[in-house]
C-alpha positions as CSV (number, residue, x, y, z in Angstrom):
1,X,28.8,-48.7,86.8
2,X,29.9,-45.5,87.2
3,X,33.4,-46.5,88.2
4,X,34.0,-49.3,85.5
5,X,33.2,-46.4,82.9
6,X,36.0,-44.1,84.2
7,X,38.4,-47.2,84.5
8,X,37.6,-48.1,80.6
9,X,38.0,-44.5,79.4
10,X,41.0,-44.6,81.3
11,X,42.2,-47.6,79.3
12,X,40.8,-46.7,75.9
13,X,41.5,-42.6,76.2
14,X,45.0,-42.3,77.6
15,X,46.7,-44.3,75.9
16,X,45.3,-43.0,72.5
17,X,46.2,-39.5,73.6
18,X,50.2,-40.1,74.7
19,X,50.2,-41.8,71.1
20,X,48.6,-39.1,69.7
21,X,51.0,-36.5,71.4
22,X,54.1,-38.5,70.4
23,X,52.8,-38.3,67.0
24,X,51.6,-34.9,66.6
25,X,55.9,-34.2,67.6
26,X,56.6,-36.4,64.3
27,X,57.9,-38.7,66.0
28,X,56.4,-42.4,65.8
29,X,56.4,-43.5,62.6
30,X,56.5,-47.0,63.5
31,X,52.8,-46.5,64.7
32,X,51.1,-46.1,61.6
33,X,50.0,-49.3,59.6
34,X,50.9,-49.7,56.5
35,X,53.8,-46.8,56.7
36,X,55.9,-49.3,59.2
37,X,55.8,-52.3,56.5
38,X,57.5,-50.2,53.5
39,X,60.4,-50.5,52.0
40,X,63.0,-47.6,53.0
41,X,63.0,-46.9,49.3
42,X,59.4,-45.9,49.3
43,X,59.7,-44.5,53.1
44,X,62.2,-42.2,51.4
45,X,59.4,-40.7,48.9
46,X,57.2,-39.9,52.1
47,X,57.2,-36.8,54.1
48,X,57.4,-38.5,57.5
49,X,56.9,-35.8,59.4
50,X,53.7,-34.2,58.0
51,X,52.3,-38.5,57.8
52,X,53.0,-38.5,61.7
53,X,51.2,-35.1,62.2
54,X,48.3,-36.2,59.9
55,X,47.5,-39.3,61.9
56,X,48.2,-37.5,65.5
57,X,45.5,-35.1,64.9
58,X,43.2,-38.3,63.6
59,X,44.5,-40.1,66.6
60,X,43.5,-37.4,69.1
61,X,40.4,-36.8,67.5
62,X,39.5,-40.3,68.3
63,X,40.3,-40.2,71.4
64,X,38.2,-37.4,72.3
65,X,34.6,-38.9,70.3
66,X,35.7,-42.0,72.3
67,X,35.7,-39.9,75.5
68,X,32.5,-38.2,74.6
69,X,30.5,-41.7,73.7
70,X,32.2,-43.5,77.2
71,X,30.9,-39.7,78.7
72,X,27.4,-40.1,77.1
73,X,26.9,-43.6,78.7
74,X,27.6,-42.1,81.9
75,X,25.3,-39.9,82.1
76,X,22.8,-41.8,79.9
77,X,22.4,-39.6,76.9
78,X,21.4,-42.3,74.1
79,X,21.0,-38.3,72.2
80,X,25.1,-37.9,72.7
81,X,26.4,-41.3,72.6
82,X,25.1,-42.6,69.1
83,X,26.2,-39.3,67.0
84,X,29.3,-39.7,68.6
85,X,29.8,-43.4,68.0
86,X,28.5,-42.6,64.2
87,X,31.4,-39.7,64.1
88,X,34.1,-42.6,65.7
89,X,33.3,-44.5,62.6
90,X,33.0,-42.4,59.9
91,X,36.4,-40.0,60.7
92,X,38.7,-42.5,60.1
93,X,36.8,-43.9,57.1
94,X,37.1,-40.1,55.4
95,X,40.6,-39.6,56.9
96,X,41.8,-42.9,54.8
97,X,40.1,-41.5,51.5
98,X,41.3,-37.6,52.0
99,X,45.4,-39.2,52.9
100,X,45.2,-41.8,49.9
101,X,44.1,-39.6,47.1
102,X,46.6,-37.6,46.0
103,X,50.2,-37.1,47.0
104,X,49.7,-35.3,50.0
105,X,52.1,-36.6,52.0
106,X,54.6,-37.1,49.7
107,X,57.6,-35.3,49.5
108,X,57.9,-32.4,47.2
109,X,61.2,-32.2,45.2
């Protein structure tokens, strides 16, 4: 058990994180649904950049709850891994409201 654990993190973590660095550079637009199937036109009226940097930090927070739940069935801490599931679900829920109300990745003329 212990080693089929570290080999999913491995799969699920890593990956997640080199995205989530790539990103964080603003670079790696294409990764982001949604922001990949626009038009140029309305790609033009979004501040790439800041998007890529946005979703980076989300990405890499992600990565770390899904670390700390694949951590907490390690050791067998039902106490660690179900907050942190709860968290793995609700972040991205409130990162999708926070990003889509208001303009704030839009550019500023």
């Amino acid at each position: 058990m212990p080693t089929f654990t570290l080999v999913l993190a491995g799969i699920i973590v890593l990956p997640m994180i080199i995205m989530a660095i790539f990103l964080l550079n603003g670079k790696g637009a294409f990764l982001i649904s949604g922001y990949n199937t626009m038009s140029a036109e309305k790609k033009a009226t979004y501040d790439e950049k800041a998007l890529c940097k946005a979703v980076g930090w989300l990405l890499l927070i992600m990565s770390a709850l899904s670390a700390l739940w694949l951590f907490a069935i390690q050791i067998s801490a039902m106490w660690l891994f179900w907050p942190s599931l709860a968290l793995f679900i609700i972040v991205p829920i409130v990162f999708a409201i926070y990003a889509n109300t208001g303009k704030r990745y839009r550019k500023h003329d």
